[in-house]
C-alpha positions in Angstrom: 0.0 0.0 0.0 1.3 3.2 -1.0 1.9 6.3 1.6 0.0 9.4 0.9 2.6 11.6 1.2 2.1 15.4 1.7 3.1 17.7 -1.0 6.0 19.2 1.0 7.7 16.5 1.2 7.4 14.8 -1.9 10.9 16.4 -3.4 13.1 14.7 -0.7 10.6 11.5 -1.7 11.6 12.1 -5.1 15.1 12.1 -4.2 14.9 8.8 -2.3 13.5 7.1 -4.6 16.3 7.5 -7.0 18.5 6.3 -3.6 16.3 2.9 -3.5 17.6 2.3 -6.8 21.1 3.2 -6.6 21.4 0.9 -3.7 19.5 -1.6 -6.2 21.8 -1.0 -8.8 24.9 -1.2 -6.4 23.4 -5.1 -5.2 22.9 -6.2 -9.0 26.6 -5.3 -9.7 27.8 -6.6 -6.6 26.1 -10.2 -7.7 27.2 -9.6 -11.5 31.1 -9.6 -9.7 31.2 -5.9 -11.7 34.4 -4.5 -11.1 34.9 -2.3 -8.0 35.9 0.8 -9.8 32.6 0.7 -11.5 31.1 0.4 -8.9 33.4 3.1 -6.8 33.3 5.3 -9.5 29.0 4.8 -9.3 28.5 5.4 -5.6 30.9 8.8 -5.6 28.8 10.0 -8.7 26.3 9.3 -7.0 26.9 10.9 -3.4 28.9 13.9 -5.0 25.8 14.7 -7.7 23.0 14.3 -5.4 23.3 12.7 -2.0 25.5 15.0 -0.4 23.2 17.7 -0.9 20.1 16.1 -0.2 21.6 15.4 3.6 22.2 18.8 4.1 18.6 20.0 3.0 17.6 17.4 5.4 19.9 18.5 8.1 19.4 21.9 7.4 15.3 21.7 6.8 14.8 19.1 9.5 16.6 19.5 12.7 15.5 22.6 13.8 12.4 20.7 14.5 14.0 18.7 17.1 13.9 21.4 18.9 9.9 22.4 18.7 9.0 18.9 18.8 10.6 16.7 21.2 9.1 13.5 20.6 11.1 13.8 17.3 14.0 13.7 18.9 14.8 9.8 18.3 14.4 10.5 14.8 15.8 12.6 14.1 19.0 11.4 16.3 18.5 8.4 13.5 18.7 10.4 10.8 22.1 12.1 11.9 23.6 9.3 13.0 22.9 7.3 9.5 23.9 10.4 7.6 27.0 10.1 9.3 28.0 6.8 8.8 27.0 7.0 5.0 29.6 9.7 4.8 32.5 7.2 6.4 31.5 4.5 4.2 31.4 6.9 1.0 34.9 8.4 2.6 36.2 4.9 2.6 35.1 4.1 -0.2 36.5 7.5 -2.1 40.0 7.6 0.2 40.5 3.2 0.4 42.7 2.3 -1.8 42.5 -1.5 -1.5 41.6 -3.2 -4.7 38.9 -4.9 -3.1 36.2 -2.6 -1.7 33.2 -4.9 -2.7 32.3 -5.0 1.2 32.5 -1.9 1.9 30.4 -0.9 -1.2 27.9 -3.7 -0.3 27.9 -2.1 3.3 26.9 1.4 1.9 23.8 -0.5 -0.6 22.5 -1.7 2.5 22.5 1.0 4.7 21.4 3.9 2.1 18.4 1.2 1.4 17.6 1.3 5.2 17.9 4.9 6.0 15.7 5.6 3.2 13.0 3.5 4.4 13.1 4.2 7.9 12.8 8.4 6.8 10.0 7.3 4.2 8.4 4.8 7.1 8.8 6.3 9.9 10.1 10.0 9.6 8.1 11.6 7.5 5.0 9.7 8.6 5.9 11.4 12.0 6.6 14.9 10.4 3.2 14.9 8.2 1.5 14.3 11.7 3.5 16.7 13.9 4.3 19.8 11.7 1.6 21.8 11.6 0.0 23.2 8.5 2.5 26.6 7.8 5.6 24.8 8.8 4.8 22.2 6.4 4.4 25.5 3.8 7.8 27.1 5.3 9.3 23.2 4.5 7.9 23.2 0.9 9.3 26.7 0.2 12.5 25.5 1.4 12.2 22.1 -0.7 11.0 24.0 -3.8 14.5 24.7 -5.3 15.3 20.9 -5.3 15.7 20.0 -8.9 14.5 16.8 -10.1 17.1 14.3 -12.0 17.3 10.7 -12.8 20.7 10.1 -11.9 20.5 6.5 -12.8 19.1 7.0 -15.9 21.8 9.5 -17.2 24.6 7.6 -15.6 26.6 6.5 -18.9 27.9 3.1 -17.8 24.9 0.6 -17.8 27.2 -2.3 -15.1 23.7 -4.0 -14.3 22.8 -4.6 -17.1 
């Protein structure tokens, strides 16, 4: 069953649904045995085009609310604490220099899948019912700038195929 999601948050929901299938994409090539530069070079594409960003919007749209609404707190102590072991994993991954990185890459599949459906689960159900009506507004005005791309789609090397 699908989640009615409100209208201010449906850019980030964009976003992670483009995450959902990197992280697909990453498992594929990790099963095809593609080579770990493809799918290094993939994940920092990835995390320097669009993820990177999309935590700080979070981070800075977000956790100002943790403040107002303290039975966010947990969450949003989740979502920090995710964000920043994505960022190790994508700094190993980036900075490693070990041939084989396939676990490390498989680590950061799994992780960005999770984290994406515990904000679309559990998060943003929490902020659509908390938030009242003009901070949702004062969110969306702040989402509204996101632009929407299909990273996937324009990436040029097909490895799951």
């Amino acid at each position: 069953m699908a989640i009615h999601r409100h209208i201010a948050l449906q850019p980030l929901s964009k976003q992670h649904h483009q995450a959902l299938l990197v992280s697909l994409l990453l498992e594929k090539g990790l099963k095809k045995k593609v080579t770990v530069k493809e799918l290094r070079d993939f994940a920092i594409q990835f995390w320097e085009q669009e993820l990177a960003q999309h935590f700080d919007m979070e981070e800075k749209v977000f956790v100002p609310y943790s403040i107002l609404y303290p039975d966010l707190i947990n969450q949003f102590a989740q979502l920090k604490l995710d964000h920043k072991e994505i960022r190790l994993l994508i700094q190993k991954i980036n900075n490693d220099a070990r041939a084989d990185q396939y676990e490390t890459i498989g680590a950061f599949a799994v992780l960005l899948e999770k984290h994406i459906r515990f904000e679309e689960r559990e998060l943003f159900n929490s902020l659509q019912d908390t938030l009242s009506d003009i901070e949702l507004i004062d969110v969306l005005q702040q989402l509204e700038s996101i632009p929407e791309k299909d990273f996937c789609t324009r990436y040029p090397v097909k490895f799951w195929e």
